[in-house]
PLY file of the C-alpha trace (Angstrom):
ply
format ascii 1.0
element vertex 87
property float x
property float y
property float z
element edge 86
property int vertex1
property int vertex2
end_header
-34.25 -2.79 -40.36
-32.80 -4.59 -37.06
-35.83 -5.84 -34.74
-35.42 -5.34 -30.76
-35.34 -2.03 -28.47
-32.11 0.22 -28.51
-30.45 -1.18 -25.57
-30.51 -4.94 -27.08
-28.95 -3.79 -29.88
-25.88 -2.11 -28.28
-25.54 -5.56 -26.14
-25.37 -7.09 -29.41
-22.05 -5.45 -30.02
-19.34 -7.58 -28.13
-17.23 -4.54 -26.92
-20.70 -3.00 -25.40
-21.32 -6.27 -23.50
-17.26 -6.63 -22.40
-17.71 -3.18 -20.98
-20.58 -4.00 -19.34
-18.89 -7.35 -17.65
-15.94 -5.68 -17.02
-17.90 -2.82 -14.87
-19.98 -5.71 -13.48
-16.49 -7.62 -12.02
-15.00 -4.05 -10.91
-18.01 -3.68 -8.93
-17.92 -7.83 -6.96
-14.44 -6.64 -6.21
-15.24 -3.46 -5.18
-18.05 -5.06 -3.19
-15.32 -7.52 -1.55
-13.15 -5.06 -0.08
-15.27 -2.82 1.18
-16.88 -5.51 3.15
-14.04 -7.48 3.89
-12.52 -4.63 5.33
-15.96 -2.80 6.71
-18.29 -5.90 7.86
-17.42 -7.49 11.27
-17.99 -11.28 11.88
-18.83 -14.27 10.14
-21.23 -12.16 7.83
-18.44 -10.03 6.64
-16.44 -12.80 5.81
-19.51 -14.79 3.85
-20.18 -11.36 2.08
-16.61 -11.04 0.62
-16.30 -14.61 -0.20
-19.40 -14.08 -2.31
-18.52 -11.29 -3.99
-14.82 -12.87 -5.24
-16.90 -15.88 -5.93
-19.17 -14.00 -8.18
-16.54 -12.24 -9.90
-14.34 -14.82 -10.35
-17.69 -16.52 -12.49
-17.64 -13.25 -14.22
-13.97 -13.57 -15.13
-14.26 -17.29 -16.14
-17.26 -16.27 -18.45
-15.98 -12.86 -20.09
-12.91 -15.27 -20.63
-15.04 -18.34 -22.40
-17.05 -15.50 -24.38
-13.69 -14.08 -25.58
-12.73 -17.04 -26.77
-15.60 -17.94 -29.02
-15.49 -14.13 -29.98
-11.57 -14.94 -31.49
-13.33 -16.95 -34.16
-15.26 -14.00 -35.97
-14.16 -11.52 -37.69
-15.06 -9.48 -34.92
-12.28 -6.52 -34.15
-12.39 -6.64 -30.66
-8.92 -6.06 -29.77
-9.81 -6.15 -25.53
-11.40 -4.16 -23.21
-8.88 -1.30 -22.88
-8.77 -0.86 -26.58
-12.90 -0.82 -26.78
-12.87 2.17 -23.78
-10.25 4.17 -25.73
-12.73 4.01 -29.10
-15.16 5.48 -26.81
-13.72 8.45 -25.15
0 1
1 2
2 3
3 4
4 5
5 6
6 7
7 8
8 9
9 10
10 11
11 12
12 13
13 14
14 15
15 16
16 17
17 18
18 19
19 20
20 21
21 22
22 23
23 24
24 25
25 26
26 27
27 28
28 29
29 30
30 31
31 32
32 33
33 34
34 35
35 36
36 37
37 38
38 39
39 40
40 41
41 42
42 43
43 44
44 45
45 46
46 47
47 48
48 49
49 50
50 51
51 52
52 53
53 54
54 55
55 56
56 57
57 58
58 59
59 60
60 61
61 62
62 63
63 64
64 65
65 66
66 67
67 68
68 69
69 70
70 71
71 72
72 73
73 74
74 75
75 76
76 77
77 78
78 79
79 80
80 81
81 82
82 83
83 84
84 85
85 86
């Protein structure tokens, strides 16, 4: 019987949590345009820089954690695959 609460045990599945960074790093970007293009001034500019900085970190980790995912027998076969299995 696996131990922890429902949601911990989707996030164990590595296609659950590459949905859930991939969602995560459409929303930064999303975030940096609309206040790139919607914030005046040196706030809007710091906003937008944060946001591509955060996703960027996003990118770099999803991209680490794929990596050490190729080494299982995992069948992850990317992101686009995983959200065609679930529609």
């Amino acid at each position: 019987m696996p131990v922890g609460t429902r949601l911990s045990l989707q996030l164990a599945d590595f296609g659950t949590r590459s949905l859930v960074t991939h969602a995560l790093m459409a929303g930064g970007f999303v975030g940096a345009v609309v206040t790139g293009l919607f914030v005046e001034g040196q706030v809007g500019t710091v906003s937008m820089a944060a946001f591509i900085n955060f996703t960027a970190g996003l990118w770099i980790c999803q991209s680490i954690h794929s990596l050490g995912n190729a080494a299982t027998d995992d069948e992850y076969q990317g992101v686009l695959k995983e959200i065609l299995n679930r529609v």
